[in-house]
N, C-alpha and C positions, 0 to 999 in steps of 0.2 A: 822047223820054222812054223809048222800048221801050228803046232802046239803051242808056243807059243804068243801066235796072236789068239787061240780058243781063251787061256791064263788071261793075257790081256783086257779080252773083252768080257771074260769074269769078274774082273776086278772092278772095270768102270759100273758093272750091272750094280757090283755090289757097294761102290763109292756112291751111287746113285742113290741106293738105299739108305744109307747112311746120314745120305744128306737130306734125305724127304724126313727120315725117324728126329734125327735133330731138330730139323725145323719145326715141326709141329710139335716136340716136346717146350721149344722156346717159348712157341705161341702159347702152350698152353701155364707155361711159368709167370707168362706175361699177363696171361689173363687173372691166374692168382694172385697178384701182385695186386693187379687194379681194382681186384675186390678185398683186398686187405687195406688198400691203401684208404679208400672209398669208408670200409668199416670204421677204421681208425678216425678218418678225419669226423664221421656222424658221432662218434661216442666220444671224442678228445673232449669234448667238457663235464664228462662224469667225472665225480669228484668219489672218493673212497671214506674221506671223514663222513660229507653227508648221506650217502647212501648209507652208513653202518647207524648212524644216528637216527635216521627215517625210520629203518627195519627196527629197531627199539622201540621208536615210538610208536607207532605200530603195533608193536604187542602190547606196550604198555595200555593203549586205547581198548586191544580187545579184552585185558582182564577186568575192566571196568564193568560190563554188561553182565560175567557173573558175580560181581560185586554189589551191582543193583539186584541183583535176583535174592543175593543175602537180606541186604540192606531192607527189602520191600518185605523179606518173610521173616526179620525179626519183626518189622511195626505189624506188622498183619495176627491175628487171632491162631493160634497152633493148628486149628480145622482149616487152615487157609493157605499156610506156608508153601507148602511144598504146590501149588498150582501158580504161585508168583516165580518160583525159581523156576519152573516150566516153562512158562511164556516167556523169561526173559533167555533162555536157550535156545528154544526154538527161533525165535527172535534172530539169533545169529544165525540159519544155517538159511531159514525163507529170504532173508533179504541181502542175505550173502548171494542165492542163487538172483532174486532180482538186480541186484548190483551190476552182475557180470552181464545176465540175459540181457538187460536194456537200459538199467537207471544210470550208470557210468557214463554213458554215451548222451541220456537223455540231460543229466547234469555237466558234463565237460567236455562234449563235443567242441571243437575248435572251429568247424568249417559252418557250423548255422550262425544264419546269418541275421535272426530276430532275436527279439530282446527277449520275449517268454520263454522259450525251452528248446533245451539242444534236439540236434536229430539223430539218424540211428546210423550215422557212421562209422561207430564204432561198435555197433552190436554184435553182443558174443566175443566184446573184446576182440574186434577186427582193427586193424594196424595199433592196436597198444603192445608196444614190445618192450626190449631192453635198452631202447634208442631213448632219448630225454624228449620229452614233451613240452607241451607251449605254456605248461603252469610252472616249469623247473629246467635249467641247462646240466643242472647239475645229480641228476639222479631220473633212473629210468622211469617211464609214464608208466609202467609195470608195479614199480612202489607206489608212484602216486596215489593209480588207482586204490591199491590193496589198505593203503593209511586212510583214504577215504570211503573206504568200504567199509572199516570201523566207527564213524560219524555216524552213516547208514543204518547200522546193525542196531547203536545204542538208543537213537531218537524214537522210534516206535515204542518200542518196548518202557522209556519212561511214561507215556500215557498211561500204562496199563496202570499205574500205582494209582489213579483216579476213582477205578469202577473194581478193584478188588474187593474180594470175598461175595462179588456177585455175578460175576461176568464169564459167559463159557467160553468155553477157549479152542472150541475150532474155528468158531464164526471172528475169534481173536487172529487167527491163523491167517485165515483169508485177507482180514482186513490188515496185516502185516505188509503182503506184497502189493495191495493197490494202494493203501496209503502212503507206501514208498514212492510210488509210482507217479500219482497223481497229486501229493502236497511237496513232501520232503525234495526229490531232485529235482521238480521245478521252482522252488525255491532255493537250493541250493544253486539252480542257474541262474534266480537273479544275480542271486548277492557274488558269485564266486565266479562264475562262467566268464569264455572270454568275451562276450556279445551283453552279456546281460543287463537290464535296465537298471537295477538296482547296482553294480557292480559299477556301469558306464557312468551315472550321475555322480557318483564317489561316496556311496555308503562306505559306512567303516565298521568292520565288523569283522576280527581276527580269528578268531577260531568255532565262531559257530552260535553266536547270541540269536542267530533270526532262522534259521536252518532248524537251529537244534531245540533251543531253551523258548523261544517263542511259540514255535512248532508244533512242538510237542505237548507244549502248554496250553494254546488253545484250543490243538486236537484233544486234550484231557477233560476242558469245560464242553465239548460238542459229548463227547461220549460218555461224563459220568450224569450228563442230563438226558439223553435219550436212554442212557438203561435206567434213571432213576435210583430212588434213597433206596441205603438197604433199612431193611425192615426195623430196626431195633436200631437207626440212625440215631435217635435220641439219647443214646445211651452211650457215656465213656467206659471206653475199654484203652486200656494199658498194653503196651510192645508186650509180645508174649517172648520174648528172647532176647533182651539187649546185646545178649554176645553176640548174635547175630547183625547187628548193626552197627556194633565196633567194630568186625571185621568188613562188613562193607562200607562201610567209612572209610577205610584203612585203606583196603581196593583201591572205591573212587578215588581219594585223593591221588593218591600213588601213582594210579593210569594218567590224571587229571595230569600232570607233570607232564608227561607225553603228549596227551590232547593239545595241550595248550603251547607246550614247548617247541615239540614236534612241527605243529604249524609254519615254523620256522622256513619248511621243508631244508632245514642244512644245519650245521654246527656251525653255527656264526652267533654274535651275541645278541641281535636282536631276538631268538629263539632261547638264548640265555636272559636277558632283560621279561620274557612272558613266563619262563618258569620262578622268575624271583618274585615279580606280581603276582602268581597264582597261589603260590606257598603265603607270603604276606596277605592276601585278602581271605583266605581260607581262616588263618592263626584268630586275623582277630577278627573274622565273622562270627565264631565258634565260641570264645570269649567274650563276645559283646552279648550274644544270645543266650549263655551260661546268665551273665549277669541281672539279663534282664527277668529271665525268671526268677531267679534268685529274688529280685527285689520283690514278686509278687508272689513267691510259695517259701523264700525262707529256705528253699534247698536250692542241692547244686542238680544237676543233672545230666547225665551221659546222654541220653536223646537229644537235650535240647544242644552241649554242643556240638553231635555230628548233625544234626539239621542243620547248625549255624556253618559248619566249617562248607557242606554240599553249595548251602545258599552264598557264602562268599565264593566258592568257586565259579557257580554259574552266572554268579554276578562280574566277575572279573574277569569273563571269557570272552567277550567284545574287545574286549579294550586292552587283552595284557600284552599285546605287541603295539600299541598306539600309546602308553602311559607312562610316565615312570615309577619305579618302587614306591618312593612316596603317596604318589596318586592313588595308588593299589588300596594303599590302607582306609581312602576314603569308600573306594570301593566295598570293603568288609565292612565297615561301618555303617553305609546306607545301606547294602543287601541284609543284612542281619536285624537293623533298626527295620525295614520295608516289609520282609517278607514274616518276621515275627507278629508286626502287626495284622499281617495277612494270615495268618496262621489263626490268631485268634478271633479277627472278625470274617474268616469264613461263614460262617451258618448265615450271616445275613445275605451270601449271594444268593440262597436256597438252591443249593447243589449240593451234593455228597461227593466230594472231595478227598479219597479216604486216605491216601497220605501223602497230601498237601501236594501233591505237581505243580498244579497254577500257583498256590504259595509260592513255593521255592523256587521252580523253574522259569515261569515267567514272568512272574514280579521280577523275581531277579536278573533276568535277563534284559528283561524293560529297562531297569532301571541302569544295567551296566551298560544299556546301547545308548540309553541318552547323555548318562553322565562322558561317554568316548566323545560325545560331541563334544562338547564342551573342554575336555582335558588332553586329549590328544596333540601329541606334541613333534614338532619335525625333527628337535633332537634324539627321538626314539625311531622313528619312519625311516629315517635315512641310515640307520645301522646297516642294513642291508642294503642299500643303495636306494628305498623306494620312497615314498610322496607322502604328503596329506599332512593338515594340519585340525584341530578344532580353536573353539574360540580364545582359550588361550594364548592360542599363538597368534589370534584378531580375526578367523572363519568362522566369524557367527553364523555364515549360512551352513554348517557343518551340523548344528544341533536341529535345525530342519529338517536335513536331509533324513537324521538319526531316526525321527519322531516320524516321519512320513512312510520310510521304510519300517518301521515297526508296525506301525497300525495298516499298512499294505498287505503284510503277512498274516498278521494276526488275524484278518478277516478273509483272507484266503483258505487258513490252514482250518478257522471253524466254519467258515461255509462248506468245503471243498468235505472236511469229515464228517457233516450232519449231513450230507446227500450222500457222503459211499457209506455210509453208518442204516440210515435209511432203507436205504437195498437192499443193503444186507440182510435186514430184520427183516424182509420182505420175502425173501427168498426161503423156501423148507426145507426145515434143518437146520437152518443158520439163525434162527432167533436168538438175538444177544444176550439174554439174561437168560439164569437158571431159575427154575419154580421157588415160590418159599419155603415149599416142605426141602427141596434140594441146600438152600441158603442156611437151615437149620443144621443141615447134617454138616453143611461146609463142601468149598468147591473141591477141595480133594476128591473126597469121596465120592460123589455126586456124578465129578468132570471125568478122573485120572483113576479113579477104584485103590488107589498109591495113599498112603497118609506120613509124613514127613518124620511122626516117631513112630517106632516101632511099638512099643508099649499101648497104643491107643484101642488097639483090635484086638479082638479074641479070632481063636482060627474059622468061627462062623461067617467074618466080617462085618457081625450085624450089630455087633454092643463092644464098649471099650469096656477091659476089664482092669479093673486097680489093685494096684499091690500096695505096699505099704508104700513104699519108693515115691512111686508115681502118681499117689493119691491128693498130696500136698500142689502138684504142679497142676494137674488139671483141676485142682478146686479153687487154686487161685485164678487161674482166670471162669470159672464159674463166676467167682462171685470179685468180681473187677472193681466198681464202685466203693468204695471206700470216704465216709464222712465222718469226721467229730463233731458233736455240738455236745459237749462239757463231756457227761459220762455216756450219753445215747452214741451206738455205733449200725449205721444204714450200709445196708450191703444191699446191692445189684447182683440181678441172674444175669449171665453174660450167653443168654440164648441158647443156653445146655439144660433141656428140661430134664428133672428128677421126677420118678414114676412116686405113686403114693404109695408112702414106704419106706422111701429110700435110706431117709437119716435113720430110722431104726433098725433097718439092716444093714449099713455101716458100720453102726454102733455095736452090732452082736458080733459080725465077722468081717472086722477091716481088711483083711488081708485077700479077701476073693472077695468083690464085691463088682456088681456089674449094673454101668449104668446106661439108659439110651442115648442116642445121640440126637 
């Protein structure tokens, strides 16, 4: 009998336990439960089409920046190339780390509550996660960020085509992450932020006309007039590599499709209506600026139309989610007609401009933010559910708003880079320009000790030495100028001094012949 009440009251010890292990495994299923449920309902409006479309574009935007690095070192002098495709690299990796350290936060912060510039609650990328954010329901603020960390990466680094073949490139370095800092994401907070003044009035501006192409355009006329002409400004010189500019042409456009399309942030057709406009204003920018030289040299030219197809792009980047296809073409036609005339009466703004930014960039960009006012249409807006009209559809206060917000920026981005530009050259070490005996040798050599062809150097580093091969390509741009008048033929030095001598010992032994730089 003992015995079996001992059994007994084993049993209940162990019924007890039983029932404590259970319970708190329920509680703890249940807890799982509330945090999956919780998960689910923050993410139920990720969408899988736009998030795969975003990540596209997205890369498609970052191959564009070593597209410009092409693109700037075919126009650029062979002594020059290879320090354009440097800075437009490093480009990405300085302002990739400002992006995340503070400019994301200082551009798209959600909770500030002024109209000038976001605050730092998101610094270091603090609560940007895989959850959707307040610019997209549909794709995580994680992508958002990373697609506009490409906008970021590419807008510095086009200034730099301004002040090439004389500009040093550490004091290029530095001025990367405060010019992001201090012009780009607070302007990107006008126009784009959810607070912003430019943004709250109802500017119009789709993927980047005031941010990017304004931007960076008037930060080009601040910098290429504080570092000044290069020395032998007077003098035309020839792309020392067109293959090189076909292929960044090729790039730009190619990304420009994502830049522009991307914007979209989703695979819906208003992001399909901005890639059909960018491709149209590109075709016949490129064509109308083919032509136009044509009419005035008689020839066709591969430069003149990847300049034209650039300038109808960035002319068409306001406006190609505001427009439609048709509209686009007026687009390529004004940026191409604008920016060629801009092209050729540069020298009168007396600035060295060395391949054309404020031409291409900003004219065009000007001119695609003003004509949005005016064309912008609700049958295009509302593709994706959203707003706005220009005077077309009878908002003439639309092309106001366009003109007000452009000359806003544009006096921000050049004042704001003639004082960080200022300091900089102020500070030791960081003087912006290299010497002229440097400017002679070329920023390769001079900056990086690196020169872009192999062929150029002997293993002293100190004289380029020519073979047969190689002799024809660095004599052409030696001597770059090129004039007929009947049978007289005038040739230009392209700033490659010959020692006294030189053509007679050429002439004895062309195959080893060594000359200075």
């Amino acid at each position: 009998m003992e015995s079996l009440f001992e059994s007994l009251s084993k049993l209940a010890v162990l019924t007890n336990q039983t029932e404590q292990i259970l319970q708190t495994q329920v509680k703890a299923l249940q807890n799982a439960t509330e945090i999956v449920v919780d998960t689910v309902d923050k993410t139920s409006t990720l969408n899988g089409g736009d998030i795969a479309w975003v990540l596209i574009a997205t890369c498609l935007v970052f191959i564009m920046t070593p597209g410009l690095g092409l693109f700037y070192a075919g126009l650029a002098r062979t002594k020059n190339a290879l320090s354009l495709m440097f800075v437009c690299m490093v480009s990405i990796a300085v302002v990739s780390f400002q992006w995340v350290f503070w400019g994301y936060s200082l551009a798209f912060s959600n909770t500030s509550t002024n109209g000038f510039i976001g605050n730092l609650d998101n610094i270091v990328l603090h609560n940007v996660g895989l959850k959707p954010g307040a610019n997209s329901d549909t794709i995580p603020e994680s992508l958002f960020m990373i697609f506009q960390c490409m906008f970021a990466v590419i807008t510095p680094a086009l200034a730099f085509g301004a002040t090439a073949e004389r500009m040093r490139i550490l004091p290029a370095i530095v001025f990367l992450f405060f010019w992001s800092t201090l012009v780009y994401s607070i302007i990107c907070y006008w126009t784009w932020g959810a607070n912003g003044w430019l943004a709250k009035w109802g500017v119009m501006d789709y993927a980047g006309g005031l941010p990017v192409h304004c931007g960076s355009g008037a930060a080009a006329v601040a910098y290429c007039y504080l570092i000044g002409k290069r020395k032998d400004y007077k003098k035309h010189f020839d792309p020392h590599n067109v293959t090189f500019v076909f292929i960044g042409t090729f790039l730009l456009w190619f990304g420009w499709l994502g830049f522009n399309g991307g914007s979209s942030l989703g695979a819906n057709a208003r992001g399909a209506n901005a890639m059909v406009c960018s491709h149209i204003s590109a075709s016949i920018a490129g064509c109308i600026w083919v032509a136009i030289d044509y009419w005035r040299t008689k020839k066709l030219s591969m430069i003149g139309f990847c300049t034209g197809a650039v300038a109808g792009l960035a002319t068409v980047t306001p406006g190609c989610g505001f427009v439609t296809p048709c509209a686009s073409a007026l687009y390529g036609l004004l940026g191409a007609v604008c920016c060629n005339t801009a092209v050729t009466y540069k020298r009168k703004f007396k600035f060295d401009d060395t391949l054309d930014v404020f031409a291409v960039h900003y004219v065009g960009g000007a001119i695609g933010l003003i004509l949005t006012g005016f064309l912008a249409t609700e049958s295009v807006t509302s593709l994706d559910g959203g707003s706005g009209k220009g005077a077309i559809d009878g908002n003439w206060k639309q092309v106001y708003i366009q003109i007000v917000g452009t000359i806003t920026v544009t006096l921000w981005s050049l004042i704001m880079t003639f004082i960080l530009l200022k300091i900089l050259n102020w500070i030791p070490g960081l003087k912006l320009r290299i010497s002229e005996e440097e400017e002679l040798n070329g920023v390769d050599t001079s900056e990086m000790g690196e020169v872009a062809y192999g062929f150029m150097y002997s293993a002293d580093g100190n004289s380029m030495t020519l073979n047969q091969d190689a002799k024809s390509l660095v004599i052409s741009e030696m001597l770059q100028s090129v004039s007929f008048a009947g049978q007289s033929l005038s040739l230009a030095n392209d700033a490659i001094e010959l020692p006294q001598g030189t053509n007679e010992k050429m002439n004895k032994n062309p195959s080893n012949d060594t000359i200075k730089v």
